[in-house]
C-alpha positions as CSV (number, residue, x, y, z in Angstrom):
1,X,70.7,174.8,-171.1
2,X,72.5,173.9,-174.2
3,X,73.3,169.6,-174.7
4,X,76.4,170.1,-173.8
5,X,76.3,171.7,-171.0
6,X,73.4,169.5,-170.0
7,X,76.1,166.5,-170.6
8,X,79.1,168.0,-168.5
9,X,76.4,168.4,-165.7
10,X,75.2,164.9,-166.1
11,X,79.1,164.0,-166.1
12,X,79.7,165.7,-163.3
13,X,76.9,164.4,-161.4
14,X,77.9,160.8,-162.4
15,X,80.9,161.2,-160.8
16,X,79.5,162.7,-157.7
17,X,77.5,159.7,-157.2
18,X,80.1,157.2,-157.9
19,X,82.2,159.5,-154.8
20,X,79.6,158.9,-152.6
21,X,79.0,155.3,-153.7
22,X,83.1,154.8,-153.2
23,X,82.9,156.7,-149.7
24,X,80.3,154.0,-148.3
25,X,80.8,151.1,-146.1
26,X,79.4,147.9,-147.3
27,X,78.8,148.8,-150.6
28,X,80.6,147.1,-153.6
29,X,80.4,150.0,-156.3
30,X,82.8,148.3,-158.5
31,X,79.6,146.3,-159.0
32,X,77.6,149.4,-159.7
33,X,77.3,151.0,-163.0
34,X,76.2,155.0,-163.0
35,X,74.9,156.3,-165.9
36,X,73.1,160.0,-165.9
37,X,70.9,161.9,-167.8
38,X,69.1,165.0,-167.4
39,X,69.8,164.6,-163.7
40,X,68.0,161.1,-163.4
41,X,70.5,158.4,-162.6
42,X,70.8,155.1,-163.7
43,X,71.8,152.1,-161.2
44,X,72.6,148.8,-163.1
45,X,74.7,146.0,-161.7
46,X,74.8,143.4,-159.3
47,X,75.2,143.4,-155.5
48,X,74.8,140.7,-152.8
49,X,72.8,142.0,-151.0
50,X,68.9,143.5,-151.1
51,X,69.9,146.0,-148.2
52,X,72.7,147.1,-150.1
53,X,70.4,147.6,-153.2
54,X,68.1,149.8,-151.1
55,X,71.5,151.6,-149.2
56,X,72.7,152.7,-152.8
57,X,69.6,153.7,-154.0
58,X,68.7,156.4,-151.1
59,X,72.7,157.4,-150.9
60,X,72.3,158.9,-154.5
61,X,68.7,160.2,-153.9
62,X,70.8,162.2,-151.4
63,X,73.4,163.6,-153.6
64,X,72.8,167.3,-154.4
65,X,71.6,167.6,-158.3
66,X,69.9,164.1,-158.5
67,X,66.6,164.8,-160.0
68,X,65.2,161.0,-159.7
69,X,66.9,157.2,-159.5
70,X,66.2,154.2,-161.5
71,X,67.3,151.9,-159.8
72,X,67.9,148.3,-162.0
73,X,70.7,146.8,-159.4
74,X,70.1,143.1,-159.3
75,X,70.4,141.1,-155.9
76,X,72.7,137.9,-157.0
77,X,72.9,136.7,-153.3
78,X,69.2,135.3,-153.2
């Protein structure tokens, strides 16, 4: 696949995941930042939470196209 096609898939994915993220109950992802590339996605941010931090992370393990997560979310309510 060429780069940019690789980077409108990646795009498109990234805004997949942020769909799903937005769809979710008890999940502030305003406070999540996506970033993709090559299919692995990127979780930066804050949330209050460490159940929320685990909730995200297997919400966009379940999105079709995700290859892996990293997931660098912080907990700021411990």
């Amino acid at each position: 696949m060429s780069d940019t096609g690789r980077k409108i898939d990646d795009s498109a994915l990234t805004a997949k995941v942020k769909a799903e993220l937005l769809a979710k109950k008890d999940v502030p992802s305003t406070k999540v930042h996506v970033k993709t590339t090559r299919g692995v996605v990127h979780l930066t941010g804050s949330v209050p939470q460490a159940a929320q931090k685990t909730l995200i992370e297997d919400t966009v393990k379940g999105v079709d196209g995700v290859v892996d997560v990293k997931n660098d979310l912080k907990v700021s309510g411990q």
